[in-house]
N, CA, C and O atoms as a GROMACS GRO file, in nm:
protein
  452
    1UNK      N    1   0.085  -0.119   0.000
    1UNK     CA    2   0.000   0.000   0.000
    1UNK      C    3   0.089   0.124   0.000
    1UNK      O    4   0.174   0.140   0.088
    2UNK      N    5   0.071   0.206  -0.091
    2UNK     CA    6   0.160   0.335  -0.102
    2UNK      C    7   0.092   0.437   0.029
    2UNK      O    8  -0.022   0.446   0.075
    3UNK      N    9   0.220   0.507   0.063
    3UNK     CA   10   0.182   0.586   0.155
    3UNK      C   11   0.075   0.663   0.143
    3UNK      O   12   0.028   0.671   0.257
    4UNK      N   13   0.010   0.724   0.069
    4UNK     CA   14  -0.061   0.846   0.039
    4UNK      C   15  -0.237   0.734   0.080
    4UNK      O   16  -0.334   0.772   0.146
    5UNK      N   17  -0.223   0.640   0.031
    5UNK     CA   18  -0.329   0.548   0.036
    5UNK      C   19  -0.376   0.515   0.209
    5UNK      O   20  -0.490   0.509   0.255
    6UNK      N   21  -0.237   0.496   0.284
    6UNK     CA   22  -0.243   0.516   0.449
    6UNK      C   23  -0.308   0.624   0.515
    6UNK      O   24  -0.380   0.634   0.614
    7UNK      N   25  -0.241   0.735   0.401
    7UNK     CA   26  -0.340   0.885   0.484
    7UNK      C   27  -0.470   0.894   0.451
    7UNK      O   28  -0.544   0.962   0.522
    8UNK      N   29  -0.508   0.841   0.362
    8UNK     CA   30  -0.665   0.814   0.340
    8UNK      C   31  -0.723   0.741   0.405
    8UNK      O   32  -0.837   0.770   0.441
    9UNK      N   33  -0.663   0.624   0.439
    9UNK     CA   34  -0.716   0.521   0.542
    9UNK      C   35  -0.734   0.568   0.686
    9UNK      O   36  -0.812   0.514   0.764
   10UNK      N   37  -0.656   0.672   0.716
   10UNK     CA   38  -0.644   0.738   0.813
   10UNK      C   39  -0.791   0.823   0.843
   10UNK      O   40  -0.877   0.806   0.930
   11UNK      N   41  -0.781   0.914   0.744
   11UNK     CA   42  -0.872   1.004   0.780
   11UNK      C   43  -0.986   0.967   0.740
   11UNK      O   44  -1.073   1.043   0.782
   12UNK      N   45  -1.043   0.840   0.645
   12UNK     CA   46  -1.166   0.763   0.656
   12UNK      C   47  -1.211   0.736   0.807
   12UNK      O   48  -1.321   0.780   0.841
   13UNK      N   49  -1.112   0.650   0.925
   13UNK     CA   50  -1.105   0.607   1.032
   13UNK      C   51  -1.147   0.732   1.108
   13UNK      O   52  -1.210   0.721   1.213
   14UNK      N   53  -1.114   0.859   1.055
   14UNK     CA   54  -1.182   0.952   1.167
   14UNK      C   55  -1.280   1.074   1.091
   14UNK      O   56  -1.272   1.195   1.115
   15UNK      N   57  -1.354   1.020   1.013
   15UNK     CA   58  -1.480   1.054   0.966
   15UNK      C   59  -1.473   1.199   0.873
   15UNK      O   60  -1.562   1.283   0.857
   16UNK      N   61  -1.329   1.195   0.818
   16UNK     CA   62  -1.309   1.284   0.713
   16UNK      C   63  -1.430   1.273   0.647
   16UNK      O   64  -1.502   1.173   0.653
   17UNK      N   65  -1.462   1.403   0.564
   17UNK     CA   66  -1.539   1.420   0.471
   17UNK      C   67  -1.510   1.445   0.388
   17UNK      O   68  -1.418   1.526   0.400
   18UNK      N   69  -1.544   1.415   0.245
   18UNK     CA   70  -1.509   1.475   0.090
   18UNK      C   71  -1.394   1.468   0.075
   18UNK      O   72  -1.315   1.560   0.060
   19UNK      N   73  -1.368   1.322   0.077
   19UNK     CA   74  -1.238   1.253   0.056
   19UNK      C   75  -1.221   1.257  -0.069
   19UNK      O   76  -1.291   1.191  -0.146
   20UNK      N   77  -1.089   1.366  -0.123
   20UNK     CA   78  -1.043   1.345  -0.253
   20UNK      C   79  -0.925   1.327  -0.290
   20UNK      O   80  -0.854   1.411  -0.235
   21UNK      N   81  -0.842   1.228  -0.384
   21UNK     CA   82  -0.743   1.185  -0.426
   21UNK      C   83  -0.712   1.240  -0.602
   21UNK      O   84  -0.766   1.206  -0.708
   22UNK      N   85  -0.602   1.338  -0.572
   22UNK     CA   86  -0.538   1.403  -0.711
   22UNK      C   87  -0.432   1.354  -0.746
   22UNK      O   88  -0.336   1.357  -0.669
   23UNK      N   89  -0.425   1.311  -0.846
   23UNK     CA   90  -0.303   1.251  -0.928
   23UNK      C   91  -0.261   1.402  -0.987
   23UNK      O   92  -0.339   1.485  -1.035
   24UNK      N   93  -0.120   1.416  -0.970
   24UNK     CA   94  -0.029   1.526  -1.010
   24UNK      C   95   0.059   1.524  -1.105
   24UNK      O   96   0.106   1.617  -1.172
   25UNK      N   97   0.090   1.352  -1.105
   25UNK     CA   98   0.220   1.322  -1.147
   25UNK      C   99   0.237   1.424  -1.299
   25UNK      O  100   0.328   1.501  -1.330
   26UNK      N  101   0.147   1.396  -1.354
   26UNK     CA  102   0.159   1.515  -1.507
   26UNK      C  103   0.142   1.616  -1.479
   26UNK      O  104   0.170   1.684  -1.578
   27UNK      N  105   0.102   1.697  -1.374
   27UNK     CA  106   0.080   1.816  -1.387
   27UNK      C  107   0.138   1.926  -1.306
   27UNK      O  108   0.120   2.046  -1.320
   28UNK      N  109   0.221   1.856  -1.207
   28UNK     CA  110   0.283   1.934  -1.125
   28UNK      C  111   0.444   1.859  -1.082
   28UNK      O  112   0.444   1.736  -1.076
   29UNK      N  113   0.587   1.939  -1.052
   29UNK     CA  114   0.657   1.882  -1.030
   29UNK      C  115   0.705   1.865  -0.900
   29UNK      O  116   0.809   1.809  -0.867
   30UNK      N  117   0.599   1.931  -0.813
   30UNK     CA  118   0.654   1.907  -0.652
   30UNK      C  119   0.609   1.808  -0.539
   30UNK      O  120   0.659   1.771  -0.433
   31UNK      N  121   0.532   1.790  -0.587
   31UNK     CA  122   0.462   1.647  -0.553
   31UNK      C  123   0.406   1.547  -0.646
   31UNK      O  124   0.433   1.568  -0.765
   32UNK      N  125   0.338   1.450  -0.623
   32UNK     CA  126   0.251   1.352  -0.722
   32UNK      C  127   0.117   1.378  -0.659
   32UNK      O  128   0.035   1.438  -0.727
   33UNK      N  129   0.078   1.332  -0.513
   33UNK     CA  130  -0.061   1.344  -0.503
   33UNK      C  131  -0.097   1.451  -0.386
   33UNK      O  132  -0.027   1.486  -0.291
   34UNK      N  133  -0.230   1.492  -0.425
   34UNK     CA  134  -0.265   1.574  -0.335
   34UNK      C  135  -0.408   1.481  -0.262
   34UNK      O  136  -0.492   1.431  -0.337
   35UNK      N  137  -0.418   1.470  -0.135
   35UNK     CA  138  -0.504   1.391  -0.027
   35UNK      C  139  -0.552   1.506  -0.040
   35UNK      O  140  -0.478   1.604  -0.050
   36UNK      N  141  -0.738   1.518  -0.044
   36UNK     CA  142  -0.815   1.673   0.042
   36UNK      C  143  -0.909   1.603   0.081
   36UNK      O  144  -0.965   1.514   0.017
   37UNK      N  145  -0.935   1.649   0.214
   37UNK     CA  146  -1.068   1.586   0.296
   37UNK      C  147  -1.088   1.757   0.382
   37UNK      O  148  -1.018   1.858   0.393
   38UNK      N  149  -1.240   1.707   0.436
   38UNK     CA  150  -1.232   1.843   0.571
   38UNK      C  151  -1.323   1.739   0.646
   38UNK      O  152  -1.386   1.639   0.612
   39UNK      N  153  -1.295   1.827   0.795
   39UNK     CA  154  -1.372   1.770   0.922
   39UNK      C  155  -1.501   1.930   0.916
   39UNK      O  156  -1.521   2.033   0.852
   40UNK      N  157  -1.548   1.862   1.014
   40UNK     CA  158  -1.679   1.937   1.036
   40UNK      C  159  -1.639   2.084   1.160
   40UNK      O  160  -1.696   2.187   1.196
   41UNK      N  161  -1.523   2.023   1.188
   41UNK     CA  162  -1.475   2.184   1.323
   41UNK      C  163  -1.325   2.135   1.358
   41UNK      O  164  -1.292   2.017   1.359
   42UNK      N  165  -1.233   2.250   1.390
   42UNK     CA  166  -1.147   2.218   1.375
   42UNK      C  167  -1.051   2.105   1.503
   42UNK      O  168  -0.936   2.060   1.491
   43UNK      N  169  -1.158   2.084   1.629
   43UNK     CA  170  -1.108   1.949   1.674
   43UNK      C  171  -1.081   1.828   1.592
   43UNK      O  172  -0.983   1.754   1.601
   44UNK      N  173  -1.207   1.814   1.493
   44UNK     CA  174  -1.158   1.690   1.398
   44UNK      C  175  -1.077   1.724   1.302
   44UNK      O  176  -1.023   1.628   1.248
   45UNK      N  177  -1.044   1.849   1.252
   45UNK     CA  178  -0.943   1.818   1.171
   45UNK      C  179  -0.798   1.798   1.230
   45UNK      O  180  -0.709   1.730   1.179
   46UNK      N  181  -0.792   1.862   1.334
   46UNK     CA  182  -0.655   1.804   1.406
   46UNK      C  183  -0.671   1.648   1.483
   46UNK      O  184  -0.576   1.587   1.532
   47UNK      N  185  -0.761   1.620   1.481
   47UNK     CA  186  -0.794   1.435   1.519
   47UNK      C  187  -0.769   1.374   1.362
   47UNK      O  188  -0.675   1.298   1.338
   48UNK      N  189  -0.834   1.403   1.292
   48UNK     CA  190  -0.755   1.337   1.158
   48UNK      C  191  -0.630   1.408   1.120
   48UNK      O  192  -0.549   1.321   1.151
   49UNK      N  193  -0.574   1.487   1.084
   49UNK     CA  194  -0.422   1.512   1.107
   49UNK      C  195  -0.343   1.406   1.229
   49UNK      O  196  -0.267   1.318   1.188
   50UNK      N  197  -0.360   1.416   1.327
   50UNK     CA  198  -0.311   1.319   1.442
   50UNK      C  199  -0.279   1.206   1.378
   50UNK      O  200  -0.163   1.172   1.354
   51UNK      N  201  -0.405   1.127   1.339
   51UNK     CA  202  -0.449   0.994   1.317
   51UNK      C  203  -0.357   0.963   1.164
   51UNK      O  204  -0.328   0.847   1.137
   52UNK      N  205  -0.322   1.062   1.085
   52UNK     CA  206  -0.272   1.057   0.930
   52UNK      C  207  -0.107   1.053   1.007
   52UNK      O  208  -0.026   0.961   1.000
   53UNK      N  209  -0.095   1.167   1.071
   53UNK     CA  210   0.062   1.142   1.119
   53UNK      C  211   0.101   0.974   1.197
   53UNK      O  212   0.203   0.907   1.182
   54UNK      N  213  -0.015   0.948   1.275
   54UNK     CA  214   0.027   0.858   1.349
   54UNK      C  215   0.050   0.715   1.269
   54UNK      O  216   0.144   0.637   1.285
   55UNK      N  217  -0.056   0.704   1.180
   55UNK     CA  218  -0.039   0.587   1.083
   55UNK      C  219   0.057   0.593   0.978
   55UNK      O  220   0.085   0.500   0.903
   56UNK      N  221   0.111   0.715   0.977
   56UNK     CA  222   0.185   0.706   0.845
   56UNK      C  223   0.314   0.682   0.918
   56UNK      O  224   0.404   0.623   0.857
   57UNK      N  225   0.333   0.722   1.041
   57UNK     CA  226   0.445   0.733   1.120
   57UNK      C  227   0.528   0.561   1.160
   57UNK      O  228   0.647   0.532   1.164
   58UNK      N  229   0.388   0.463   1.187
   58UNK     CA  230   0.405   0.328   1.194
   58UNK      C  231   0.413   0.285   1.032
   58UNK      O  232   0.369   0.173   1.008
   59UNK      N  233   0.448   0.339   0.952
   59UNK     CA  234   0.444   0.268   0.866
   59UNK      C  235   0.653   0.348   0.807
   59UNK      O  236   0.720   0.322   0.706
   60UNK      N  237   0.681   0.429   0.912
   60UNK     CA  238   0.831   0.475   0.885
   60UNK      C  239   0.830   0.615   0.833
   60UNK      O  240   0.924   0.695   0.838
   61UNK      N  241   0.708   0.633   0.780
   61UNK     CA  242   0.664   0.792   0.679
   61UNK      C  243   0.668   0.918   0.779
   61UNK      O  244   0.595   0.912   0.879
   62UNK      N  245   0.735   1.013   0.761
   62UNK     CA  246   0.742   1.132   0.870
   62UNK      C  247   0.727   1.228   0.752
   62UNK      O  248   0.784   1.215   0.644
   63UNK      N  249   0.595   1.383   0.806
   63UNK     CA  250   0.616   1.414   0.745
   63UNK      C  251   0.744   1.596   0.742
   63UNK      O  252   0.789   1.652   0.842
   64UNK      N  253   0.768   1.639   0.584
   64UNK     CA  254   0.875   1.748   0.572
   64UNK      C  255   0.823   1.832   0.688
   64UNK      O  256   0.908   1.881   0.763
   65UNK      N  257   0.682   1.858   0.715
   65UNK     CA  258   0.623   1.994   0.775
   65UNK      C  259   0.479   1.942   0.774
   65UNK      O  260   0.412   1.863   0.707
   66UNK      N  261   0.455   2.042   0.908
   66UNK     CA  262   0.293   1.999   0.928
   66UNK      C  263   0.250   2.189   0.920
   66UNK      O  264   0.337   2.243   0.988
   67UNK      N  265   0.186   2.261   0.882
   67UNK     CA  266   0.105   2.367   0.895
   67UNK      C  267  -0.007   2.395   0.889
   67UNK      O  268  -0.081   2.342   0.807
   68UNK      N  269  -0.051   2.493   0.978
   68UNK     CA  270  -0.211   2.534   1.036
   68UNK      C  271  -0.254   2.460   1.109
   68UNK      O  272  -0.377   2.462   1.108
   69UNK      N  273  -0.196   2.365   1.202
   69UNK     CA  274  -0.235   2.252   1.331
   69UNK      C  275  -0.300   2.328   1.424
   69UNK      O  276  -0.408   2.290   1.469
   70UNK      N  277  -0.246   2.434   1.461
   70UNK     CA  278  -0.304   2.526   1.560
   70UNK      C  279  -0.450   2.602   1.534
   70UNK      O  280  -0.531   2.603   1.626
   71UNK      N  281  -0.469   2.642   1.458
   71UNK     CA  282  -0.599   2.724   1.417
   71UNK      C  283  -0.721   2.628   1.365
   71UNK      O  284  -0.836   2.632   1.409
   72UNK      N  285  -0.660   2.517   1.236
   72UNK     CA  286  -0.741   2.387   1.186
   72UNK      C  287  -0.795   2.446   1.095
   72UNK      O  288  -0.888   2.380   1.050
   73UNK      N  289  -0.780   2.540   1.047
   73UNK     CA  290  -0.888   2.569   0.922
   73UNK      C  291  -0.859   2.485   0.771
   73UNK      O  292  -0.933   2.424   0.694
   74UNK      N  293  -0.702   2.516   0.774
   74UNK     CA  294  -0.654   2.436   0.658
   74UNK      C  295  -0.541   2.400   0.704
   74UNK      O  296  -0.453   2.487   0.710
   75UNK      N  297  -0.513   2.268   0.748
   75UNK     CA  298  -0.388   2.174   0.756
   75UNK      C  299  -0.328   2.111   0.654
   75UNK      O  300  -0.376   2.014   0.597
   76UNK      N  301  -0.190   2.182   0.622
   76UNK     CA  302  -0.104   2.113   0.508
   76UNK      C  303   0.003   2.041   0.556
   76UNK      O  304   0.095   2.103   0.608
   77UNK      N  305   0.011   1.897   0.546
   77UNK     CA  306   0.060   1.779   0.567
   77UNK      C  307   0.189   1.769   0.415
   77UNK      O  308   0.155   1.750   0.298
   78UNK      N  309   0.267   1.779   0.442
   78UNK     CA  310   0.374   1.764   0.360
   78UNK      C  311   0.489   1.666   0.325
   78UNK      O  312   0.599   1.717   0.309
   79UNK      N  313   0.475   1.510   0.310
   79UNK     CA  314   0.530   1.406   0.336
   79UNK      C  315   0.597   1.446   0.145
   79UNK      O  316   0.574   1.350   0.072
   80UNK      N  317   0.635   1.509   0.106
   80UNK     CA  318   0.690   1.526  -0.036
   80UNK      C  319   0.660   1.459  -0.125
   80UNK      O  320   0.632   1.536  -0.217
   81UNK      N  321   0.642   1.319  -0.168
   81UNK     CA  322   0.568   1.266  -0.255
   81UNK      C  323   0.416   1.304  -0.246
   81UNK      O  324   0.364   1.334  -0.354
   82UNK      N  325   0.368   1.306  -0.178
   82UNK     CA  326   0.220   1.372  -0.165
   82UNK      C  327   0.187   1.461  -0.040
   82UNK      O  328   0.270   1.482   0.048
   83UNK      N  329   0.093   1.498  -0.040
   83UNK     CA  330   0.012   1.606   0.020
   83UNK      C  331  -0.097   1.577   0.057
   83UNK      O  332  -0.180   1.516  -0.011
   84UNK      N  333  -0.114   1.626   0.198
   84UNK     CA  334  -0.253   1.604   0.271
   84UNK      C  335  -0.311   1.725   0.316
   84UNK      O  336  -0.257   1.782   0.410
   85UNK      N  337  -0.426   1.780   0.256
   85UNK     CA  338  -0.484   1.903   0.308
   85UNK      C  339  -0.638   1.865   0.398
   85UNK      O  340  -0.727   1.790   0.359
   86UNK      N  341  -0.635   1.921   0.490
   86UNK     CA  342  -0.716   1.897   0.577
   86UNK      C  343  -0.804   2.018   0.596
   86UNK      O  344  -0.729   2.099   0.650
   87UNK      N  345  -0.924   2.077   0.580
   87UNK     CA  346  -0.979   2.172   0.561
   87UNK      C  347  -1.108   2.194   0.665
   87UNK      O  348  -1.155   2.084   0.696
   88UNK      N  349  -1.164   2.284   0.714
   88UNK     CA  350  -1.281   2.355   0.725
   88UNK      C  351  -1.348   2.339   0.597
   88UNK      O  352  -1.281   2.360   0.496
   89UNK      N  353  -1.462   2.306   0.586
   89UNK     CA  354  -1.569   2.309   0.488
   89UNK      C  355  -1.553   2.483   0.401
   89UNK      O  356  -1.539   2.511   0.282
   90UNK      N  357  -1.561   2.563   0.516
   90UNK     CA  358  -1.544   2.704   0.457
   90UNK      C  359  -1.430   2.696   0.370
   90UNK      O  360  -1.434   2.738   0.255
   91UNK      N  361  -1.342   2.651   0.413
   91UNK     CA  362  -1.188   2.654   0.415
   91UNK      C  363  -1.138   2.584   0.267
   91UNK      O  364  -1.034   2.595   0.203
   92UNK      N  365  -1.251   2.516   0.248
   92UNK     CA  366  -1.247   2.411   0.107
   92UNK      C  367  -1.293   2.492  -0.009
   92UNK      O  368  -1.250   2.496  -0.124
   93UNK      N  369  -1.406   2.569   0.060
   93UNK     CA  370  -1.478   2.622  -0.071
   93UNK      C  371  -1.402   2.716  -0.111
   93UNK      O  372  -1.361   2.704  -0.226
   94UNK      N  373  -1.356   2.847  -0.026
   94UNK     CA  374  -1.280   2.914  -0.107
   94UNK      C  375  -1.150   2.919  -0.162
   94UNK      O  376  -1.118   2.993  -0.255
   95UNK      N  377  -1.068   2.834  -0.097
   95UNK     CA  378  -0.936   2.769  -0.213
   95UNK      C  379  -0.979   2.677  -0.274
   95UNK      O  380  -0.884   2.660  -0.350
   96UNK      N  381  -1.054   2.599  -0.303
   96UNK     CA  382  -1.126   2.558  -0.466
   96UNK      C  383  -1.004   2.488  -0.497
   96UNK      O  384  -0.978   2.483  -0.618
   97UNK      N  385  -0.893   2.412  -0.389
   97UNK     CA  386  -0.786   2.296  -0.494
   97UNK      C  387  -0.817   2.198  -0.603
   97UNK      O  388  -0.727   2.161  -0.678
   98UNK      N  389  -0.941   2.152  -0.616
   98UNK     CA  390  -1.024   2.087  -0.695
   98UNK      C  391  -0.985   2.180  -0.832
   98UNK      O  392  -0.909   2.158  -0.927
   99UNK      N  393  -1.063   2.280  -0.803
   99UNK     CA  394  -1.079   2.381  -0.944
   99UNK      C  395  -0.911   2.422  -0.956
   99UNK      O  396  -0.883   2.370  -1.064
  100UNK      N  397  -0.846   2.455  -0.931
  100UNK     CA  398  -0.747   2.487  -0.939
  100UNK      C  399  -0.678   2.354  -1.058
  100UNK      O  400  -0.643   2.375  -1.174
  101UNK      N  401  -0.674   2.242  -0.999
  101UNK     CA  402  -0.605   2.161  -1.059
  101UNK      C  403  -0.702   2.047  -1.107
  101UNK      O  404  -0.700   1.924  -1.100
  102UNK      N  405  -0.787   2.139  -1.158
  102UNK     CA  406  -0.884   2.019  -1.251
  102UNK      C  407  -0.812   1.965  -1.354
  102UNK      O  408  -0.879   1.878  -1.409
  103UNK      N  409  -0.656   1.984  -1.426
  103UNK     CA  410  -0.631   1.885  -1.504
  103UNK      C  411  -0.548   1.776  -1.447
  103UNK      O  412  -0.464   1.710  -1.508
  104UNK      N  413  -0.578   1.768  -1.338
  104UNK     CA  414  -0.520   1.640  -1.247
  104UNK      C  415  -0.625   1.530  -1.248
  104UNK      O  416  -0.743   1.549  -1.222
  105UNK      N  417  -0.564   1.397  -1.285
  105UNK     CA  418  -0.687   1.329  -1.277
  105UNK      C  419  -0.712   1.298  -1.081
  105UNK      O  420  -0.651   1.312  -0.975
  106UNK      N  421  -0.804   1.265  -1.118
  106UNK     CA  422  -0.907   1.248  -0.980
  106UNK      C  423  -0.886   1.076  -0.969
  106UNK      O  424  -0.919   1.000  -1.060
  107UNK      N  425  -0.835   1.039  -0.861
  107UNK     CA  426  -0.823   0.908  -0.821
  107UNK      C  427  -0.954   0.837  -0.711
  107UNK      O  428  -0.959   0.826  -0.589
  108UNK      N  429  -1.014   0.813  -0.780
  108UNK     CA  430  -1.136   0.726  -0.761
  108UNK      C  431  -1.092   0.655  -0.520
  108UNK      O  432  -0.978   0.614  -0.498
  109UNK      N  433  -1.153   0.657  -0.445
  109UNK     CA  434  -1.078   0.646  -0.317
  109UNK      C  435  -1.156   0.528  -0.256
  109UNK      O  436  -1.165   0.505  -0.135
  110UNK      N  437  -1.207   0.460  -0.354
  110UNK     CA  438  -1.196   0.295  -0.377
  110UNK      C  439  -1.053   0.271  -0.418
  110UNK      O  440  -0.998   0.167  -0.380
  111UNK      N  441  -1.005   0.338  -0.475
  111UNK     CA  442  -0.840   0.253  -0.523
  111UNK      C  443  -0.742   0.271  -0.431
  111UNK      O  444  -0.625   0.241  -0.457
  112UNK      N  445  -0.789   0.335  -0.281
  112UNK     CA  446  -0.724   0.411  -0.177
  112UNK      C  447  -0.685   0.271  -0.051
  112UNK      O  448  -0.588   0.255   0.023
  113UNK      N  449  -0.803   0.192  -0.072
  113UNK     CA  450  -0.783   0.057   0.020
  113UNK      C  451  -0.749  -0.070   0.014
  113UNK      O  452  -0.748  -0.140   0.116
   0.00000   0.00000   0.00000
């Protein structure tokens, strides 16, 4: 199981919402995937952040940088091959990463388990 697939498994386990998986590899050169989910307030998004560090951590994966842990609106998880953004619902709609990189394909998160 590739790492990025762990942080999904992760934040399924703590009731992420609007779990989405971006394939980058063509379209960007600083990562390959981008993870986006949001929690409903920002206790759960730092409970799924926790839960993404902690599983990825047993699996040897640490990540470069963790930012916005403190506030929770938007948590960027930075393990360099991919990316985990953790969002406020608000927080989703108006950075629009979706729209931004709509020529990324979208990885289906059945292929995540």
């Amino acid at each position: 199981m590739e790492a990025w697939q762990v942080a999904v498994e992760a934040a399924q386990e703590k009731k992420a919402e609007d779990i989405a998986v971006l394939d980058l590899e063509e379209v960007a050169s600083f990562t390959s995937f981008f993870v986006l989910c949001n929690g409903l307030n920002s206790r759960q998004n730092q409970a799924i952040s926790d839960e993404v560090e902690k599983q990825l951590k047993q699996e040897g994966v640490r990540p470069a940088s963790i930012e916005g842990y403190q506030q929770a609106e938007w948590i960027l998880m930075d393990y360099g091959d991919f990316i985990v953004h953790i969002f406020s619902p608000r927080a989703r709609n108006y950075y629009e990463l979706e729209r931004l990189w709509k020529t990324a394909r979208r990885v289906p998160v059945a292929e995540a388990g």
